[in-house]
C-alpha positions in Angstrom: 82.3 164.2 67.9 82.3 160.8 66.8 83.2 159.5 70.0 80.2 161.5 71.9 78.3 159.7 68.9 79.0 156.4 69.7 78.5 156.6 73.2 74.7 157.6 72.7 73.4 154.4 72.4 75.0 153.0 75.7 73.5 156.1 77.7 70.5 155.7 76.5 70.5 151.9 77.7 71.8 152.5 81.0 69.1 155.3 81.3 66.4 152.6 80.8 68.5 150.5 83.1 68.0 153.5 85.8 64.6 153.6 85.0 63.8 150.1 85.4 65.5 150.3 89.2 63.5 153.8 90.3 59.9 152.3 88.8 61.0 148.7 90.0 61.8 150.4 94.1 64.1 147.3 95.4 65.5 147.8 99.0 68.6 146.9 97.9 70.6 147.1 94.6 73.3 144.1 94.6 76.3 145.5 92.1 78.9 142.4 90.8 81.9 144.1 90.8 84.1 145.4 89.2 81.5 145.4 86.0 78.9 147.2 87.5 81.1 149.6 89.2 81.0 152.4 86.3 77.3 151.5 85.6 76.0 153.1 89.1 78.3 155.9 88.2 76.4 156.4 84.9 73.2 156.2 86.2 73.2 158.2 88.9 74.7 160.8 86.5 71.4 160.6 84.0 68.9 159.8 87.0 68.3 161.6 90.0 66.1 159.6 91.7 68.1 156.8 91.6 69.3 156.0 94.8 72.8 155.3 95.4 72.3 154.5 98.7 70.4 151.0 98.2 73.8 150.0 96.3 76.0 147.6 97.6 79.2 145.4 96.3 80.1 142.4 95.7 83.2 140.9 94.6 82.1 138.6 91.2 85.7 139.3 88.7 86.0 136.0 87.4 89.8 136.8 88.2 89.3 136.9 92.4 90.2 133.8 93.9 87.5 131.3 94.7 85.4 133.9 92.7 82.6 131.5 93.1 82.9 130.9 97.1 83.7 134.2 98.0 80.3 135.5 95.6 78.1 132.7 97.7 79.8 133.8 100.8 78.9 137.8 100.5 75.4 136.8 100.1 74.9 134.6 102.5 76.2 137.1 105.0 74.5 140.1 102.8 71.6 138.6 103.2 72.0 137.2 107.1 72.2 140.8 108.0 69.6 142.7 106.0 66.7 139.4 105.9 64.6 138.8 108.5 61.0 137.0 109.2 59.5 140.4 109.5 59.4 141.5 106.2 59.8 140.3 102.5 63.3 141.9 100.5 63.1 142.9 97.0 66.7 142.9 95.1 67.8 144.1 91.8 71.5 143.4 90.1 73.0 144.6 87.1 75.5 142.9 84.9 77.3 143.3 81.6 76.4 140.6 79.0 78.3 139.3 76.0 77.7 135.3 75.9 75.6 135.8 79.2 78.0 133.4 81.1 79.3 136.1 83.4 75.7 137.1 84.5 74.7 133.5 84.6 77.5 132.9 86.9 76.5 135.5 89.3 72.5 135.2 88.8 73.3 131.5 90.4 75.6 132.3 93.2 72.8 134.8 94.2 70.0 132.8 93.7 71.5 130.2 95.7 72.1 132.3 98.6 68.5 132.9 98.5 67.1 129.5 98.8 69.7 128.7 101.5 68.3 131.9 103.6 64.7 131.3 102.8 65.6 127.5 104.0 66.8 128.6 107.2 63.5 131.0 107.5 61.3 128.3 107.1 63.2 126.0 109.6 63.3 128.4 112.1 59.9 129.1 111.8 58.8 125.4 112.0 61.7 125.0 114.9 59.3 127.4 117.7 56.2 125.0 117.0 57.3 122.6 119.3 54.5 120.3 120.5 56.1 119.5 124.2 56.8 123.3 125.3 53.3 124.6 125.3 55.4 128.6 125.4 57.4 128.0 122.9 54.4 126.7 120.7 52.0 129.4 121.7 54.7 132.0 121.2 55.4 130.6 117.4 51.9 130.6 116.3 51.9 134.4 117.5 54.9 135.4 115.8 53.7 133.4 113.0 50.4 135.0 112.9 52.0 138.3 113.4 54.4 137.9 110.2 51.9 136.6 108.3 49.2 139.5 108.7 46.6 136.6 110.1 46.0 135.0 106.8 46.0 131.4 108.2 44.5 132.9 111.6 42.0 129.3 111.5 44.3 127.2 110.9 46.6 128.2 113.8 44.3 128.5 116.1 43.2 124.9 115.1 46.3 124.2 116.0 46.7 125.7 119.3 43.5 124.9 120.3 44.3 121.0 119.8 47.5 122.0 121.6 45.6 122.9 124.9 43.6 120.4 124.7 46.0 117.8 124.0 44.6 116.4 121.2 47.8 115.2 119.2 48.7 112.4 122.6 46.2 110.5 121.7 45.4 111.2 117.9 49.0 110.8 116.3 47.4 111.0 112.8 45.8 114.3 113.0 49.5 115.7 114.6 51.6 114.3 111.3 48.6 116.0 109.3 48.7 119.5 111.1 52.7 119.4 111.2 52.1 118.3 107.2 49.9 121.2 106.5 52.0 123.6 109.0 55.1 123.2 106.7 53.4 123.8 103.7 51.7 127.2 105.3 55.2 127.8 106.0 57.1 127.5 103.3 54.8 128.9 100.9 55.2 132.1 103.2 58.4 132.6 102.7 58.5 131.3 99.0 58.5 134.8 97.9 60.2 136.7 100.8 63.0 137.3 98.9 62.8 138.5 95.0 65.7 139.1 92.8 65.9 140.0 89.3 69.0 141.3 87.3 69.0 143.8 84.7 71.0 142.5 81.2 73.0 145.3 79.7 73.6 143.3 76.8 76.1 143.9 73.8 73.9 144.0 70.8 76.8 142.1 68.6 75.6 139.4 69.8 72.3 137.3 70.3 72.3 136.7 66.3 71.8 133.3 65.1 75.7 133.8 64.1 76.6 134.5 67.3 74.2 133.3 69.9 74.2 133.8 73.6 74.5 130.9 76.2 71.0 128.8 76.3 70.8 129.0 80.3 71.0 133.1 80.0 68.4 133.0 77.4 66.6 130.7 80.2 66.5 133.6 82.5 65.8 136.1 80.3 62.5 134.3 78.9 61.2 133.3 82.7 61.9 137.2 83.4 65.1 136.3 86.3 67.0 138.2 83.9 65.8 142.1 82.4 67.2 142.9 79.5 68.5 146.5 78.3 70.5 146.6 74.7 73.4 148.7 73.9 75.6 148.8 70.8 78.3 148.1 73.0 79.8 148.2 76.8 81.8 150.8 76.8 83.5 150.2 80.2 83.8 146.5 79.5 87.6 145.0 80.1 89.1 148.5 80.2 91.0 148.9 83.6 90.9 152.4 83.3 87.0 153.1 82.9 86.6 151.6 86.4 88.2 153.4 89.2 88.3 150.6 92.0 90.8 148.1 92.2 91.4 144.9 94.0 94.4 143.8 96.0 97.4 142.1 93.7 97.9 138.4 94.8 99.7 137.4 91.9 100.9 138.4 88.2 100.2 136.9 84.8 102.2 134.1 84.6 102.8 132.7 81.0 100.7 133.3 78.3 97.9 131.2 79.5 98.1 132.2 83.2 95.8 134.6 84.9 96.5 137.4 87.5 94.9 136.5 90.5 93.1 138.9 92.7 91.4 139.1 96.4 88.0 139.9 96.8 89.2 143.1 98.7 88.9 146.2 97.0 92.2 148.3 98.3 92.4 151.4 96.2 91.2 153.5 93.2 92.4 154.7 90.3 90.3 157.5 88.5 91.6 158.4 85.5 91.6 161.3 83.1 89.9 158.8 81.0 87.6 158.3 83.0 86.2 161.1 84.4 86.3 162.1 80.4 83.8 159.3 80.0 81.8 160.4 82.7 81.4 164.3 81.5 80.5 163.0 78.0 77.8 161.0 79.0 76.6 164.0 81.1 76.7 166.1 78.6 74.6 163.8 76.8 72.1 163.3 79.0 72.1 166.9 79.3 73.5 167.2 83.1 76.0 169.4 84.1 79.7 167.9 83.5 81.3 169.5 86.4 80.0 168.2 89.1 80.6 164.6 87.8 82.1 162.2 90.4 82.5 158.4 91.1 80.2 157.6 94.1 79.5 155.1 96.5 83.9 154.9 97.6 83.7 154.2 100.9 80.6 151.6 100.2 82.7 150.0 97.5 85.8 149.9 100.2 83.7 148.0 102.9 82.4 145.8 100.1 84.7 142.7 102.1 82.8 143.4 105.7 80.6 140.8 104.3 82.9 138.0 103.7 84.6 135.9 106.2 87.7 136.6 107.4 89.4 133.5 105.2 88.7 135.3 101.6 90.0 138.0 102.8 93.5 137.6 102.0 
């Protein structure tokens, strides 16, 4: 009983976690693994209109090699897939927070993979108005009218218009202003095309004045990158066993100060007695029925390495 007593306060926060997601509607959940592995498992347990479906993977364990290359790597192709100039993408993440280092670490690689993407939107936006290929221009300010619902509709057919007429040959200043002004339509289009926010599932221990978290989380949190959702403590945090995936082996500990070394490929699961114990306590908490308690999302969390290139996949 004492156990199912001390687990209350972390269901609760990971049902105000799901709740943030289902009110919040992203397209697509990013979970760092392996941290937020047992977290989708929880919420989908108390929430049933969260949707496991928008989760996906990616490698962030401090212990996978190049944690930090691999990370900017899954994004870049995470988001090279599933971005285009069509549409803006919202994105949500979760992480597990002690100092806030670890969800600092992974906030930047993501948010890094964002500006690079929204970079290359805006470039290969600007790229189509070429002012000596009179298709290619006229084709760009369609597109771009299209994509941008017709808000600057004057200003691009300003444009084309002194295309046509072949204004810009013999006034040079007005092209360098239009191109001026063209960028900045531009990339203020596609400043928000992307969103991302992360959800905080903080360990309540700490945050004191005694004990204070790291200043560039705190950062985050305040300018609202960063959600936060307080727990007594993470339950699943650092315990092997309450997390059912597992990574491939490169190499073991070696000394005391050494580190075992892991690729970014998830090649097998492991769920435990433990485990699944966890799992039917916090379902019986959140008054959902224990037996038909699963980890989800396998095969997802299996294909997590499709998006990385073929070097970190060793």
């Amino acid at each position: 009983m004492a156990f199912i007593d001390s687990l209350i306060p972390f269901v609760k926060g990971l049902e105000k976690a799901s709740n943030i997601v289902v009110d919040e509607n992203p397209d697509y959940f990013v979970a760092p693994m392996m941290g937020a592995v047992p977290f989708i498992d929880v919420m989908h347990i108390l929430n049933e209109d969260f949707d496991i479906s928008k989760v996906h993977y990616m490698p962030a364990s401090s212990h996978v090699v190049n944690a930090k290359s691999v990370m900017g790597n899954w994004m870049d192709n995470f988001l090279a897939k599933n971005v285009t100039v069509d549409s803006p993408v919202k994105m949500i993440g979760i992480d597990e927070v002690v100092s806030g280092s670890s969800a600092t670490r992974v906030y930047r690689a993501v948010n890094q993979a964002i500006n690079r993407k929204k970079r290359e939107l805006i470039t290969g936006t600007l790229f189509g108005f070429d002012i000596n290929d009179q298709e290619k221009f006229k084709n760009a300010v369609k597109q771009f009218d299209r994509i941008s619902d017709s808000e600057n509709f004057d200003f691009l057919s300003h444009i084309m218009g002194s295309r046509k007429r072949d204004v810009y040959s013999s006034n040079p200043e007005q092209l360098i202003n239009d191109q001026k002004k063209l960028r900045e339509i531009v990339k203020n289009h596609f400043a928000n095309h992307i969103s991302y926010v992360s959800i905080g599932v903080e360990d309540s221990k700490l945050g004191t004045e005694a004990r204070p978290r790291q200043r560039e989380y705190l950062g985050l949190r305040e300018n609202g990158d960063v959600i936060p959702v307080s727990v007594e403590a993470i339950i699943s945090m650092d315990k092997p066993n309450l997390c059912p995936a597992r990574y491939k082996l490169l190499s073991e500990k070696q000394g005391v100060r050494g580190h075992v070394c892991y690729s970014p490929v998830v090649e097998d699961f492991l769920v435990t007695d433990a485990y699944l114990t966890l799992l039917e306590n916090i379902a019986k908490i959140g008054g959902k029925n224990p037996e038909k308690i699963s980890p989800v999302n396998m095969r997802r969390i299996l294909e997590s390495s499709n998006f990385l290139d073929d070097q970190y996949k060793v």
